[in-house]
C-alpha positions in Angstrom: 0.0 0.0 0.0 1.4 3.8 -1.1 0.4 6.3 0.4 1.3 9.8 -0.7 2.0 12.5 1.8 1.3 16.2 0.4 3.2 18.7 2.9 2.8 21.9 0.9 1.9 25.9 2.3 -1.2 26.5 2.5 -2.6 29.8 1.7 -4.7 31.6 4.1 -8.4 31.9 3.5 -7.8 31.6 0.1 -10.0 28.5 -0.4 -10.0 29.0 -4.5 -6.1 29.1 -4.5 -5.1 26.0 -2.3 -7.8 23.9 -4.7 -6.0 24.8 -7.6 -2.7 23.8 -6.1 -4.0 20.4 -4.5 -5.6 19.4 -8.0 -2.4 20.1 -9.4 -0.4 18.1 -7.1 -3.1 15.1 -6.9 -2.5 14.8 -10.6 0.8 14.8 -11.0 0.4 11.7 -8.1 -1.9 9.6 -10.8 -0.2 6.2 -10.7 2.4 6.7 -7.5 0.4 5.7 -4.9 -3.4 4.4 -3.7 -3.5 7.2 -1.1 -2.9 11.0 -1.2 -3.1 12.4 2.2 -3.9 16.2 2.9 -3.5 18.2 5.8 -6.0 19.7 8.2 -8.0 22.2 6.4 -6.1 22.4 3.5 -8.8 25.2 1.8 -8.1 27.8 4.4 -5.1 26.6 6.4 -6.1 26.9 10.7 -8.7 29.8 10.2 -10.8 28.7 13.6 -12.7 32.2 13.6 -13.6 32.5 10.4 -17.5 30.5 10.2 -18.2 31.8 6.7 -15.2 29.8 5.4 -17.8 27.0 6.0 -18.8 25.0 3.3 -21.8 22.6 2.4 -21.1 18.9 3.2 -21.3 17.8 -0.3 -20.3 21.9 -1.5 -17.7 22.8 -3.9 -14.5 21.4 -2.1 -15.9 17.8 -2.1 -16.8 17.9 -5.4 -13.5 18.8 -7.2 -11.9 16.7 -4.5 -14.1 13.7 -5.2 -13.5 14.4 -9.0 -9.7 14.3 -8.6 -10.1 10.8 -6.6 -11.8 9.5 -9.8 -8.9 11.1 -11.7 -6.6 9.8 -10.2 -7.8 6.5 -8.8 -6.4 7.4 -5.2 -8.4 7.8 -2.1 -8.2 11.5 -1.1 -7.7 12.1 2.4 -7.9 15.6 4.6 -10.1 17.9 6.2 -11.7 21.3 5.7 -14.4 23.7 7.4 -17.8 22.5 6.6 -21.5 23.6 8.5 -22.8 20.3 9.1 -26.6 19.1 8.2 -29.6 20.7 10.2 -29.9 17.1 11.0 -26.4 17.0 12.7 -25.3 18.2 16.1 -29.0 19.4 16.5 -28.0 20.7 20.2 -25.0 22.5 19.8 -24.3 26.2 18.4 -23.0 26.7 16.3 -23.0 24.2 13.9 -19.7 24.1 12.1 -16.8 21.4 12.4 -13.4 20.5 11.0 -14.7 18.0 8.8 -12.4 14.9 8.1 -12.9 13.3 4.3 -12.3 10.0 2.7 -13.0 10.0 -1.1 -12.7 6.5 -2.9 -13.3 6.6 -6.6 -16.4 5.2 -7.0 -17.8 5.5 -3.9 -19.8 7.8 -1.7 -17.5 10.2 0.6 -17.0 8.9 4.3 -16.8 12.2 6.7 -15.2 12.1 10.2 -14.9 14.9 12.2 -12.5 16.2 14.8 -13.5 15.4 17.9 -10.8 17.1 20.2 -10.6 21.1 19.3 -8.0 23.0 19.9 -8.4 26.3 22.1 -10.2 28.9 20.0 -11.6 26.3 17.7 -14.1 25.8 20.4 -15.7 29.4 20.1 -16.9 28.3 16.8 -16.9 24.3 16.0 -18.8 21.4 17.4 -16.7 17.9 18.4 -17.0 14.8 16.0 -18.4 12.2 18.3 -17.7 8.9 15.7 -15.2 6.4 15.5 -14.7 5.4 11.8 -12.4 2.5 9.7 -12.4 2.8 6.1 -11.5 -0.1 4.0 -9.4 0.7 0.7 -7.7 -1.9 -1.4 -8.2 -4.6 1.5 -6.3 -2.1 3.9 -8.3 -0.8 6.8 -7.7 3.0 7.6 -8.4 5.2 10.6 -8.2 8.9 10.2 -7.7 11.6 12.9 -7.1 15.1 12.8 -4.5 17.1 14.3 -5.0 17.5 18.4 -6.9 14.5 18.5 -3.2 12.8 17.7 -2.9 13.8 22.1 -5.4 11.7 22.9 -4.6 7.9 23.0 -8.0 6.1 24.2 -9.5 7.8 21.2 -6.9 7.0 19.3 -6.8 3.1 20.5 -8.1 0.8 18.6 -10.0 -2.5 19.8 -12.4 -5.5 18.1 -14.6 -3.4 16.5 -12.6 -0.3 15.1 -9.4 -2.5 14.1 -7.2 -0.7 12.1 -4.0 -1.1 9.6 -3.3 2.6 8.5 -3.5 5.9 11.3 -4.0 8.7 9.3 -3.5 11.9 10.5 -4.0 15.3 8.4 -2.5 18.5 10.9 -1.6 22.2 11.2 1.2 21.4 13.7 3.4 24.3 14.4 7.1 24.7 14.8 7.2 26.0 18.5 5.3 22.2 19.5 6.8 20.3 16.8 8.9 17.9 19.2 5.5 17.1 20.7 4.2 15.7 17.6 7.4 13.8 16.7 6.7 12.1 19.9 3.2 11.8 19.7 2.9 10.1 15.9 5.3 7.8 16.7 3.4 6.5 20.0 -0.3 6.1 18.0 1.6 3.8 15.7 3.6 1.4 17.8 1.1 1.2 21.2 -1.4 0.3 18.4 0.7 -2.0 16.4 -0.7 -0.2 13.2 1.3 1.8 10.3 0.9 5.4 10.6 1.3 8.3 8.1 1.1 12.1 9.7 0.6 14.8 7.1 1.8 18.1 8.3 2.2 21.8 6.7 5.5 24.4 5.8 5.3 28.3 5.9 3.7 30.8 8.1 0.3 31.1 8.5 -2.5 34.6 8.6 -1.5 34.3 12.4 2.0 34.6 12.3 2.8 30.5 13.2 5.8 28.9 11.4 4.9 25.7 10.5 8.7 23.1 9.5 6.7 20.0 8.2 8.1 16.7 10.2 5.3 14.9 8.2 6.2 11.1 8.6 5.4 7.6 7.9 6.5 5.0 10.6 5.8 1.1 10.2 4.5 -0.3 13.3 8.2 -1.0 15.2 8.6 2.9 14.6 11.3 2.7 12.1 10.6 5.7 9.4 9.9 5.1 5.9 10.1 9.1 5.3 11.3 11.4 7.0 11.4 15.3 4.8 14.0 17.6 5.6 12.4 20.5 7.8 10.8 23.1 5.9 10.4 20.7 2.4 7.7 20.9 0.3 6.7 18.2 -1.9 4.9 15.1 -2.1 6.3 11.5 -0.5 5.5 8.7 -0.9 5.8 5.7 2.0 5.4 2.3 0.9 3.5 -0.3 3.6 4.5 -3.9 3.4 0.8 -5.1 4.5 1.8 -8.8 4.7 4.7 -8.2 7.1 2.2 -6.1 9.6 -0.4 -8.6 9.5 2.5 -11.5 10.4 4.0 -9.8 13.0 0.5 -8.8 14.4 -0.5 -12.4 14.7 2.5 -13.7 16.2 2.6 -11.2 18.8 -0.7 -10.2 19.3 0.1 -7.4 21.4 -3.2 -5.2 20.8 -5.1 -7.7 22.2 -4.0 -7.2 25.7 -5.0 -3.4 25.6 -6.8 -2.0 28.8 
């Protein structure tokens, strides 16, 4: 399983501008890998107080997104500000989340959204609430989204949310970056899963300096890639599947979670 890691700058507020760039980058991808992972709210970059950023569920961004996973043949992974369905989050105000996406070619989008938020994106968002594995190419993936990467019994997974692949799409910066080298590489091996952590590069509308670290580890936290700091580009990890799924059965450590 390949799965592409896009750590690019992302341009603030400027949800027309990053699109363009993404579909540019997912097609240049066609044919490298089954997965193209984006970071967290890679329309606007972190913009936590800006609600009419907010798109429609199935709005513009899901659409060309969708269309470039058909392109492509990739599963399109990231996350972006959406105002949920009056059906959704019926008690909470306002109604606006950091909306997760999984688009298979094909297939009908799976959303996930964050469910730990971060400071000032509580003024404004409501918390996901659902635990959710997607199953690509006979690989089952999790997907999480930047803070939630701090919380390990959401992050954990058991019988019935048993996972090959972490995911996680972030806007991670530079002043906290040793805390997410530290963190990614915990998810992976406590859960005796792959993981692949896409982060940004370049300064934000706020003033943070975000240096990448975006990795892939395999599940005995040994790095499959590892950018230099401040590197854009697109990387690709390759997952021996097989060799998890052996050393998962012979040492079934998962199993004896709390």
């Amino acid at each position: 399983m390949k799965v592409a890691i896009l750590q690019y700058p992302v341009v603030w507020a400027d949800i027309e501008a990053n699109m363009c760039a993404w579909e540019q980058r997912l097609r240049a991808l066609k044919g490298q890998a089954e997965v193209a992972l984006l970071p967290e709210m890679c329309t606007t970059g972190f913009c936590t107080d800006r609600p009419e950023l907010a798109e429609e569920e199935n709005g513009p961004t899901i659409q060309r997104l969708q269309a470039m996973a058909e392109e492509t043949g990739m599963m399109v992974v990231g996350s972006y500000i959406c105002r949920a369905n009056e059906n959704e989050n019926s008690n909470l105000n306002p109604k606006i989340v950091n909306r997760g996406f999984l688009l298979r070619p094909g297939m009908k989008p799976v959303y996930i959204d964050k469910r730990h938020l971060y400071q000032h994106e509580k003024a404004f968002f409501s918390p996901g609430q659902e635990k959710t594995v997607v199953e690509w190419h006979g690989v089952k993936f999790r997907y999480i989204i930047c803070y939630d990467l701090r919380f390990p019994v959401w992050d954990r997974q058991d019988k019935s949310t048993l996972y090959d692949i972490l995911l996680v799409s972030a806007n991670w910066p530079e002043s906290r970056i040793i805390d997410w080298d530290v963190l990614i590489a915990a998810r992976g091996t406590e859960n005796q899963a792959y993981i692949a952590g896409c982060n940004i590069v370049g300064d934000d509308g706020l003033g943070f300096h975000y240096n990448g670290h975006s990795i892939a580890y395999d599940s005995r936290h040994q790095a499959l890639i590892r950018p230099k700091d401040n590197e854009s580009g697109s990387f690709v990890a390759e997952f021996n599947m097989e060799e998890l799924w052996h050393y998962r059965e012979k040492i079934p450590l998962w199993n004896d979670a709390d």
